[in-house]
C-alpha positions in Angstrom: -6.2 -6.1 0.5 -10.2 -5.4 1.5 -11.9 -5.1 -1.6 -14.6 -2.8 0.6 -12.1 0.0 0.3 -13.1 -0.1 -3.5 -16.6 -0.8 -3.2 -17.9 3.1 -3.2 -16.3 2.9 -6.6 -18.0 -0.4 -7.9 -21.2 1.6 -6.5 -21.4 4.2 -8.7 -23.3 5.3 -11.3 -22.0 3.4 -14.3 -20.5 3.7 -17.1 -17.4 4.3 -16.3 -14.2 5.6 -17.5 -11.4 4.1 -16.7 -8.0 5.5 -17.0 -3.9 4.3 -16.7 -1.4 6.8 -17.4 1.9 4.5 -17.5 4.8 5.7 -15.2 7.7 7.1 -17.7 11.0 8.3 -17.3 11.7 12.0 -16.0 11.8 14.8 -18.8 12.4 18.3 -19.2 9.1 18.7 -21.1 7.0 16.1 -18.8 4.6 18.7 -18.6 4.3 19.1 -22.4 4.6 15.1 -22.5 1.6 14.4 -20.4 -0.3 17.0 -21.8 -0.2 15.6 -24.9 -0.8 11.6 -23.5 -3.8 13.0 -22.3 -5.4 14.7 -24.9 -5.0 11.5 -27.1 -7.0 9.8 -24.1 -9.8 12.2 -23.7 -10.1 12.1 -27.5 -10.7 8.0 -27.1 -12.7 8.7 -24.0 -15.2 11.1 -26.1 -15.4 9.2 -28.8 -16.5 6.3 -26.4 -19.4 8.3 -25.4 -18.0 9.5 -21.9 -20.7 12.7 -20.7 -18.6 16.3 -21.1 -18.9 16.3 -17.0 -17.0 13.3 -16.2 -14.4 14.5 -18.8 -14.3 18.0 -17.4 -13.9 15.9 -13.8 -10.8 14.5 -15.4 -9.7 17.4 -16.6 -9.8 18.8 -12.9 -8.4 15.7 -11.5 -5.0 16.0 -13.6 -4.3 19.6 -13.3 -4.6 19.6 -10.0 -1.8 17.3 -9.5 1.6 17.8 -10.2 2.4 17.2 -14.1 6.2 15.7 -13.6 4.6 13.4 -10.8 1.9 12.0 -12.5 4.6 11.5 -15.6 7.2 9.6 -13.5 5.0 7.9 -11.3 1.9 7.0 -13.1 -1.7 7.5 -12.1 -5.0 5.4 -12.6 -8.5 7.2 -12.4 -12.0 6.1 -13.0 -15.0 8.7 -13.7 -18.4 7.9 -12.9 -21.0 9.3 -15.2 -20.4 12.7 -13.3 -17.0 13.0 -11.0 -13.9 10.9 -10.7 -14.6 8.1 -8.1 -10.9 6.9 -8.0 -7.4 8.8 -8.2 -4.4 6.8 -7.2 -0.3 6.3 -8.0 -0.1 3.1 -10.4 3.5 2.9 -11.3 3.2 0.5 -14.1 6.8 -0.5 -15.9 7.0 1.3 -18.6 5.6 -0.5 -21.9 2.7 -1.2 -21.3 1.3 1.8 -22.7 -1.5 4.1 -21.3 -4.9 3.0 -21.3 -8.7 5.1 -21.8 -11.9 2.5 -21.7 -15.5 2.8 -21.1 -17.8 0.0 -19.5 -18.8 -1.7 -16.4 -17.2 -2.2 -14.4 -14.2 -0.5 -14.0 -11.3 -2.2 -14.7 -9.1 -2.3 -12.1 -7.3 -5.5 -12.2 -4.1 -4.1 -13.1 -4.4 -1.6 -10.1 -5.3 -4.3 -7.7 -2.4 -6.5 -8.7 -0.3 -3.3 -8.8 -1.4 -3.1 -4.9 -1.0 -6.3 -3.7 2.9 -5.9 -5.3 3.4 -2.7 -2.8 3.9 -2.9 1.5 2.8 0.3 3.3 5.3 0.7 5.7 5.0 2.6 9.0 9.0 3.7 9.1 10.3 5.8 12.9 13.6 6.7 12.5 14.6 7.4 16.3 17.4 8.2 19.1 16.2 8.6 22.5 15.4 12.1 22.1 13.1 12.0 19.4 12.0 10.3 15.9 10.9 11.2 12.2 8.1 8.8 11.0 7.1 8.4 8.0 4.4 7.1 5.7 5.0 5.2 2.8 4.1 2.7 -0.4 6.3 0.9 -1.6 6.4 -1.5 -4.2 9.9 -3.0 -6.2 12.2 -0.3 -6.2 9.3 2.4 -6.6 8.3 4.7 -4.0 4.4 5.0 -4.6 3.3 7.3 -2.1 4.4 9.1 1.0 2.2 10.8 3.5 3.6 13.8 5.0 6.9 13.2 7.7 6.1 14.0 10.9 8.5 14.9 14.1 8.5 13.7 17.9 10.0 15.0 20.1 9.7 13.2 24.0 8.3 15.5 26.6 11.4 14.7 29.3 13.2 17.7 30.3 16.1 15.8 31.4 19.0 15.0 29.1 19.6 11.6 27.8 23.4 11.6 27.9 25.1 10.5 30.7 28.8 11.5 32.0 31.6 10.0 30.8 32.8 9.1 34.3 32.0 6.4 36.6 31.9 8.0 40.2 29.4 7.2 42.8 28.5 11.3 42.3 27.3 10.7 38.9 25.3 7.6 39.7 21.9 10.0 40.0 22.9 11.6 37.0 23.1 8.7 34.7 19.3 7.4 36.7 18.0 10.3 35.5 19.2 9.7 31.9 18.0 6.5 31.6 14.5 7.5 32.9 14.5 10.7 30.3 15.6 7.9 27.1 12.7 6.0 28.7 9.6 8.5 28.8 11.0 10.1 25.3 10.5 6.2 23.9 7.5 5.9 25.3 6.4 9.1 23.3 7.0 8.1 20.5 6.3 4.6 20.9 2.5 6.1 21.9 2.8 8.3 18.5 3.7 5.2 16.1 0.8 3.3 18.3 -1.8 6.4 17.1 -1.0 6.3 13.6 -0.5 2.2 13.1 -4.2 2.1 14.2 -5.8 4.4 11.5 -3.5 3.8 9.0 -2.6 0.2 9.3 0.2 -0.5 7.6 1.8 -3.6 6.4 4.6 -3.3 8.5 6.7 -1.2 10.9 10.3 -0.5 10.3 12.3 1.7 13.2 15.7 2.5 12.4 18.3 5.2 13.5 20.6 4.5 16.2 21.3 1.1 17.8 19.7 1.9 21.5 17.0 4.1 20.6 16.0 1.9 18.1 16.2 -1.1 20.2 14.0 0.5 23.3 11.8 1.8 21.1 11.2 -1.9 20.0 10.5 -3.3 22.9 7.9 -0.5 23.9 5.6 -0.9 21.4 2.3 -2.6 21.9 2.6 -6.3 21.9 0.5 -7.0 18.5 2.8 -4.0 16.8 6.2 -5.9 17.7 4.8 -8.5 15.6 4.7 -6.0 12.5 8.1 -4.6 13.6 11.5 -5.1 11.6 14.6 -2.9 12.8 16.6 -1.1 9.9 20.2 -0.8 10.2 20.1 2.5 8.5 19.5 5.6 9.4 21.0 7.1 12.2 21.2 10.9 12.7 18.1 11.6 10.7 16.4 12.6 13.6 18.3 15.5 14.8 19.1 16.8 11.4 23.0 14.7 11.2 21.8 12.6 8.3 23.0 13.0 5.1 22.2 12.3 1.2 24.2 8.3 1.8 22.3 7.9 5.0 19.0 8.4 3.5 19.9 6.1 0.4 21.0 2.9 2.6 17.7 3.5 4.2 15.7 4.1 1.1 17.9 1.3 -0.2 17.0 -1.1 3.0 13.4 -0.2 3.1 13.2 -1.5 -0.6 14.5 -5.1 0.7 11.9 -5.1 3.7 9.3 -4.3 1.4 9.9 -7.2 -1.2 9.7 -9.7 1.4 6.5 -8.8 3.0 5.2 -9.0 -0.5 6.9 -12.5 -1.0 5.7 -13.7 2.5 1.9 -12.4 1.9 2.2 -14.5 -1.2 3.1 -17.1 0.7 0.7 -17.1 3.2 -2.1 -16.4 1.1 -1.0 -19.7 -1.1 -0.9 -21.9 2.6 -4.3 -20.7 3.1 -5.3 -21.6 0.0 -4.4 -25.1 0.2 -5.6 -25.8 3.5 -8.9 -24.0 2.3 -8.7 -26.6 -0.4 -7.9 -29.6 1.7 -10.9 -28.5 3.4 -13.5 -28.3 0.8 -13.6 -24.5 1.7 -12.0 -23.3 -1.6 -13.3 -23.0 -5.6 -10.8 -22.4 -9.1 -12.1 -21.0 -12.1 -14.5 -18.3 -12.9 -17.4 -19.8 -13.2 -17.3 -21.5 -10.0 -16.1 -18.6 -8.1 -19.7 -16.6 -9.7 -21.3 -19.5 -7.8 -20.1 -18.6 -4.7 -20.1 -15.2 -4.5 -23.8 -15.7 -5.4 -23.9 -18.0 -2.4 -22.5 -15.3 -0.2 -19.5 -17.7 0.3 -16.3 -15.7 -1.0 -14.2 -14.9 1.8 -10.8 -14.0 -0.5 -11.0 -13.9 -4.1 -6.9 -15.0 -5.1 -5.4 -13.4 -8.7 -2.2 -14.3 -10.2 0.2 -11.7 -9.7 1.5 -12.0 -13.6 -1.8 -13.3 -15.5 -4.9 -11.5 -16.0 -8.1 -13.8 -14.7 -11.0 -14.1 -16.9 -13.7 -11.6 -16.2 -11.5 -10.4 -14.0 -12.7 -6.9 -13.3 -16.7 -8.9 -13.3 -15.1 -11.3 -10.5 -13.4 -8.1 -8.2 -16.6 -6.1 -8.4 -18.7 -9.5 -7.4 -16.2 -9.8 -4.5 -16.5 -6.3 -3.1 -20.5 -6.6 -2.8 -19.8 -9.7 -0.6 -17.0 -7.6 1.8 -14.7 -10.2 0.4 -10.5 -9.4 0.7 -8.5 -9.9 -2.3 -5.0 -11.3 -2.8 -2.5 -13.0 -4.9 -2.2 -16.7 -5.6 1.4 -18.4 -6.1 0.3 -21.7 -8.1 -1.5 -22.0 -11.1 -5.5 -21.9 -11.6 -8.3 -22.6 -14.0 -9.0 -19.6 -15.4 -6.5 -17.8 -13.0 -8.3 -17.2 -10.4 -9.2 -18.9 -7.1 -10.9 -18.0 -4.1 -11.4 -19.3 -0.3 -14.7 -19.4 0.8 -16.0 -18.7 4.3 -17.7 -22.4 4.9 -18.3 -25.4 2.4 -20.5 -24.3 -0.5 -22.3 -26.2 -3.0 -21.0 -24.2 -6.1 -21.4 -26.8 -8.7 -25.3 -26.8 -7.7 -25.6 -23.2 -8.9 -23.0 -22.4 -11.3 -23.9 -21.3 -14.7 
């Protein structure tokens, strides 16, 4: 995760007030519910000394969303001194309670763990006529966000389905099938292409049926097939033959893709970190990793995904002013926290 894609909120005008509404289960009166969570966290916010215009930008913030959403999925803001600077899902298990603080910085370590737990996932559900795709977040068995489903439909005139017989006078007839599959592929192959490169997602799943989802594959740009995993499930969502089971294995399959990017990106991140390490390109504990961001040197600032680092939220805000990535670290640190630095530095010459 680049840290720069929090920095505008590190940036701001200070103070801040930094909220968690925990995800809870769905209730007739989650409107009532919420209503009432949030009073008692506007309450501790005013006490704290929030300004009435960042609380009136709060105010704004949660009634324009849906109430029952916000209740069963969760939410995390952060108001400057005059508007709120952050508004994002943050499906926390429930338990851990809602949360209302004042200070600098924000804290956002529970959101950035919560991140680096989710995959956003590119998902074309195709045939070789056309595709649904779909935007989504994912994280355990939690859908966090969607963007909103779009259709493609390929620009061949020609049908895709070739006769059932095998005469030599149908020969130009199947041709031309397989040439319509192929430019109706290529359509939407171009369309996932578009959106992979603003919205860069995690990974790309295509699903639907077997040779639509195949070609479709194989058409995508070279560095995409590397993202690509092919779903079993859905077939017939496309042209509107899907129904409620179809969309569950999918949902259902789309979970299991999504815990194993997160397992490998743990992974990977924890490889780097050694050879970083065996390199003299690394530092553990707090105090070192101040050192280095202070040297410039902080190329990925590594959490643990189930302990909270010390001076966390001080380390994440350090990290974003040097354009440094963030992720999570599968082996035990000093302090927990670690990072990889860009080249050697000498940390222990200017630590604390």
């Amino acid at each position: 995760m680049q840290l720069t894609t929090l920095r505008g909120v590190y940036e701001a005008q200070g103070p801040f007030a930094t909220v968690y509404l925990e995800a809870r289960s769905p209730a007739a009166d989650a409107e009532d519910q919420l209503r009432l969570r949030w009073q008692d966290l506007r309450s501790q916010l005013a006490d704290a000394g929030t300004p009435d215009e960042a609380l009136t930008a709060l105010d704004e913030a949660l009634a324009e969303a849906t109430p029952t959403e916000v209740h069963a999925e969760g939410r995390v803001l952060v108001a400057d001194q005059t508007r709120v600077v952050l508004n994002e899902h943050f499906d926390a298990a429930q338990g851990s309670g809602d949360l209302a603080v004042v200070g600098e910085p924000p804290q956002l370590g529970d959101y950035v763990r919560h991140r680096l737990g989710s995959a956003r996932m590119l998902v074309a559900i195709a045939d070789q006529q056309q595709a649904v795709i779909r935007r989504l977040v994912v994280a355990g068995d939690e859908l966090l966000a969607s963007g909103a489903e779009e259709s493609v439909e390929g620009s061949s005139v020609e049908s895709v389905h070739k006769p059932r017989e095998g005469a030599l006078s149908h020969k130009q007839i199947q041709r031309s099938a397989d040439e319509a599959a192929i430019q109706n592929i290529r359509d939407i192959s171009a369309r996932v292409a578009k959106i992979a490169d603003s919205w860069h997602p995690d990974v790309i799943v295509i699903a639907g049926e077997g040779q639509g989802r195949r070609t479709l594959h194989e058409e995508l740009p070279k560095a995409l097939q590397e993202l690509t995993v092919e779903a079993e499930a859905g077939g017939g969502i496309p042209s509107g033959h899907g129904d409620e089971g179809t969309e569950q294995s999918l949902s259902d399959e789309l979970t299991v893709i999504a815990r194993r990017v997160v397992i490998q990106r743990g992974k990977d991140q924890t490889e780097r970190y050694g050879e970083a390490h065996g390199h003299g390109r690394s530092a553990e504990g707090a105090e070192a990793i101040r050192a280095a961001v202070r040297l410039g040197a902080v190329e990925t600032l590594l959490l643990r995904q189930q302990e909270k680092a010390t001076d966390e939220d001080e380390l994440l805000a350090a990290a974003a002013s040097v354009g440094a990535s963030v992720g999570i670290l599968g082996t035990p640190a000093q302090d927990s926290v670690a990072a990889i630095l860009r080249y050697e530095a000498p940390v222990e010459d200017v630590a604390d």
